[in-house]
N, C-alpha and C positions, 0 to 999 in steps of 0.2 A: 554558620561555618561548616558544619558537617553537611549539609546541604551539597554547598559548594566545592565538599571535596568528592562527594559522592559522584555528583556530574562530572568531575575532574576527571575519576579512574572510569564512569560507564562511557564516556559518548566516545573518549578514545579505542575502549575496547570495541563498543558497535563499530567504527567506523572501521577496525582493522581485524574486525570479522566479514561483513555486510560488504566492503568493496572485494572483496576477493570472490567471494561467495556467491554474487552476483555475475560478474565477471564471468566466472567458470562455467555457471548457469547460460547465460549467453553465448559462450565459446562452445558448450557442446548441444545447445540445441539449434546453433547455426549449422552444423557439421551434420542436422539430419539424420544420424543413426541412431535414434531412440523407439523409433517407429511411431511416428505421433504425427498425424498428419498436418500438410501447410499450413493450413488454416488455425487448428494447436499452436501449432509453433509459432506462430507469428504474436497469437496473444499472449505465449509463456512471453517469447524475446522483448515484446511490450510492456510485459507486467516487471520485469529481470531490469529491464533500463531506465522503467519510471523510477522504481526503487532502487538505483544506483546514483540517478541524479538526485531523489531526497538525500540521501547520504553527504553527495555533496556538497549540497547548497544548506539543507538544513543542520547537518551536525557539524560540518567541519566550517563553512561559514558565518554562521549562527551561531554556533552552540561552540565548538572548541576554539575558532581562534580567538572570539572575547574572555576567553575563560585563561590564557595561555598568556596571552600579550592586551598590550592597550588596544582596546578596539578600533582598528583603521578606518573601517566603517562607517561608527558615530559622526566622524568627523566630518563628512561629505554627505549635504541631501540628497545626491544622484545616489550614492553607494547605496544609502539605508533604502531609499525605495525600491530601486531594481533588487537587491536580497530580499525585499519583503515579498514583491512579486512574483522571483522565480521559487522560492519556500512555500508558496502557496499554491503556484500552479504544478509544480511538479507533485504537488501533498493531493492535489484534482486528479492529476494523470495516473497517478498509482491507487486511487480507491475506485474511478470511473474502469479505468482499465480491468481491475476485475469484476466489477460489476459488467463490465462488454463480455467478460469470458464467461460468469456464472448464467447470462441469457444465449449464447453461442450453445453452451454444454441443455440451457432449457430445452431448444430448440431440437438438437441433435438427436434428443432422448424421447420428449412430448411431442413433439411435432413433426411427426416423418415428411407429409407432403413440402410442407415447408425446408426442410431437412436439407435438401439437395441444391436448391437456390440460397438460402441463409449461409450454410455452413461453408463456405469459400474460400480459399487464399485474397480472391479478389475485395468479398465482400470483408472481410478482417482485414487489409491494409485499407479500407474506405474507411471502417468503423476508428480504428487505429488513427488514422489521419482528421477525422472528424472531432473525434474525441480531443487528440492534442491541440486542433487551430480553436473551440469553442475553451479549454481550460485555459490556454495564454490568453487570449480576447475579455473573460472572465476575468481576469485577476488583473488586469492593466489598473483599474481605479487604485489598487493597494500602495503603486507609485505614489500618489497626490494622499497621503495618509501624513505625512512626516511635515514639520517644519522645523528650521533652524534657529537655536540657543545662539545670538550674540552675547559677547561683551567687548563695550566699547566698538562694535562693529566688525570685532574680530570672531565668525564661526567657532563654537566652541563644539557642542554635538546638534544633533537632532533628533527630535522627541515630536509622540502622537499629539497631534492637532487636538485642542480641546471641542473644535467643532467634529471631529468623531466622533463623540460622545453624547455632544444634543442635535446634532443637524438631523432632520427627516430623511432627508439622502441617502448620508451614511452609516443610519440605523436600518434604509428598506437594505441597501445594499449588503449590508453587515446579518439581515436575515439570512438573505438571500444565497448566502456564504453557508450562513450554517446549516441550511435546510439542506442544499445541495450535496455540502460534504459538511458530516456523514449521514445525516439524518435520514437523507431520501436514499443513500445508497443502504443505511439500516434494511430502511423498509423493501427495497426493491429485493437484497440479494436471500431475504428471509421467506417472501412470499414464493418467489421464482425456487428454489430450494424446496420448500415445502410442497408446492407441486411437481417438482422430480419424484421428491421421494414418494410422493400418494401415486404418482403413473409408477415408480416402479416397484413399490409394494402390490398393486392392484394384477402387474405385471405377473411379478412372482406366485399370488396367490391361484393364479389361472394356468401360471405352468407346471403349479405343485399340483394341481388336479388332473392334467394332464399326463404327467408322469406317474402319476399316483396309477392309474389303469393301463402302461404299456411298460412299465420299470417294476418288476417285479424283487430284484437285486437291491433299491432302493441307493443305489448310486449317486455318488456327488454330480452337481449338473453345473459345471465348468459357465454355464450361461448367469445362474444363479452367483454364485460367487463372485462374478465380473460386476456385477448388479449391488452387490453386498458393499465392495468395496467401494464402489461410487455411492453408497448413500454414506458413508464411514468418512471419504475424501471431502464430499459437499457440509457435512455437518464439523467437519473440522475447519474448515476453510471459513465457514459461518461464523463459528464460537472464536477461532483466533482475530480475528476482524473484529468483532464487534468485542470482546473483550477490550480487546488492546486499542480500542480508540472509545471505549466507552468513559472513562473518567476523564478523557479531556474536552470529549462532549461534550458532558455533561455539567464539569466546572467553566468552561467557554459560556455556555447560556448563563448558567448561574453571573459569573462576570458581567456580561454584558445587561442583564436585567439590574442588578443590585448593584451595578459599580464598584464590587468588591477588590476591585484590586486596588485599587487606590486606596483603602482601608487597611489591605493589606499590607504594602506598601510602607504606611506609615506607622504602622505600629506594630507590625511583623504577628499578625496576628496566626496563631503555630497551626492548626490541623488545614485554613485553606490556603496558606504560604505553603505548606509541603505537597499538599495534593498542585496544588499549582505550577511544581517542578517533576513530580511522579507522570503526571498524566501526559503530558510531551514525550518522557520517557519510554511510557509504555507503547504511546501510538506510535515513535521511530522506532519501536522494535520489529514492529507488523513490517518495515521497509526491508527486514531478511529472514521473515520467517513466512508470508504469505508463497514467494514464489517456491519455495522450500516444499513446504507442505503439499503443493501441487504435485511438482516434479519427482521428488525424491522416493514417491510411492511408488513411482516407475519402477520394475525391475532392470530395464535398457538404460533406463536411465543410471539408475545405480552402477551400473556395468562399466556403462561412457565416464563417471564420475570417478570412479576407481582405476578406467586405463589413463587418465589424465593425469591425476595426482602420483600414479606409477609410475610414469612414461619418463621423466628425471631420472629414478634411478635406473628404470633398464636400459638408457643411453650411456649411462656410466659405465654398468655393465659391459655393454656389446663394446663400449671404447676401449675397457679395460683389455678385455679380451684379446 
């Protein structure tokens, strides 16, 4: 019961933070004056819209209207497959999408020759467009997951096929799900990170000797700090991601190895029935805080974010006037 009411008051409140929040994100990094170039901006506006559609598909579909009302859903096996489908590919789109931006930002930084061909408007609507036809193509099986409960031959709901649970199919399939998201985005956006930050520690250490014998003043080096802040921005972007989808991860395998949910289930057994509502929690948080963490470190940013949320009242103003 407290469970239940806990989800009652959070997923209303994500949802009536995280669409707004996202929105405005979108609205001012379309409008171009944050100084971030195309190529930026296309993966913020792509990271900003995966995580707008989790919002809607997962919290307000999924998650608040059965919580609210008798679930409409249930009721139709077209409904519960196609909501399974786009919860999960749009849940691909917003963790592949930053893993596109955290090797963009590799590339940019490691790799100069490459630099100039990689880092593109062109090449970020290809990545962009790749990314979303291979995450909906992905997730189409999640459709054919559900069969329907009669009685009397009257549909009552629809519930997971017991052959998901022992077919070879949709056990390779159901790896192959979790390896992808998050497991291999774990590993990718930790290793690609940690060789930013070794090229720009390595960086730093050769411009500190360098200034060391023509900076006598011992002056702030405006280059150095630009560099600071990028390993501060990559290792928060790291630790918010992998925190926040870490216990659903990790209770998803466990599930799926031990069959624990069915265990749970039926005898409400209390620490992995809670983790089992927490860890969803936590990963739909990462849906308004990842593009957040990006962007908001902007100074231009913060600027555009502050004329927007203004621009109401000094229209009232200039009308009063």
């Amino acid at each position: 019961m407290e469970l239940t009411q806990a989800r009652m008051i959070f997923y209303p409140i994500l949802a009536a933070v995280a669409i707004p929040v996202n929105l405005l994100v979108i609205l001012i990094l379309i409008r171009g004056k944050c100084g971030l170039s195309r190529c930026i901006t296309s993966y913020l506006v792509a990271m900003a819209s995966a995580d707008l559609t989790v919002i809607l598909t997962d919290v307000i579909l999924k998650q608040i209207i059965p919580l609210y009302t008798t679930d409409p859903f249930t009721e139709k096996i077209t409904l519960c497959g196609l909501i399974d489908c786009l919860t999960h590919a749009t849940k691909d789109l917003s963790v592949w999408f930053t893993v596109a931006f955290t090797f963009d930002r590799f590339v940019a930084i490691c790799c100069q020759k490459l630099k100039t061909k990689y880092c593109t408007w062109r090449t970020a609507v290809i990545v962009i467009g790749t990314v979303t036809v291979l995450s909906c193509l992905k997730n189409i099986p999640w459709y054919f997951r559900y069969e329907a409960v009669y009685f009397f031959f009257i549909p009552l709901f629809c519930m997971v096929k017991l052959s998901y649970y022992s077919s070879p199919l949709w056990k390779a399939f159901d790896l192959l799900h979790r390896v992808t998201t998050p497991l291999l985005p774990f590993v990718v956006i930790l290793f690609l990170n940690g060789l930013t930050v070794r090229n720009i520690s390595l960086a730093n250490r050769a411009r500190k000797r360098l200034r060391s014998h023509n900076d006598k003043n011992k002056n702030k080096d405006p280059e150095m700090e630009n560099r600071r802040k990028s390993i501060i921005l990559l290792f928060s972007i790291s630790a918010s991601f992998i925190l926040l989808w870490m216990t659903e991860a990790v209770y998803s395998i466990h599930e799926r190895i031990t069959l624990n949910h069915i265990i749970d289930r039926l005898f409400k057994t209390r620490l992995p029935f809670i983790i089992a509502y927490i860890g969803p929690m936590l990963q739909l948080l990462s849906s308004c805080s990842n593009t957040c963490i990006y962007v908001v470190t902007q100074n231009k940013f913060r600027e555009e974010f502050k004329n927007v949320l203004t621009y109401p009242f000094v229209l009232i103003v200039r009308l009063v006037k």
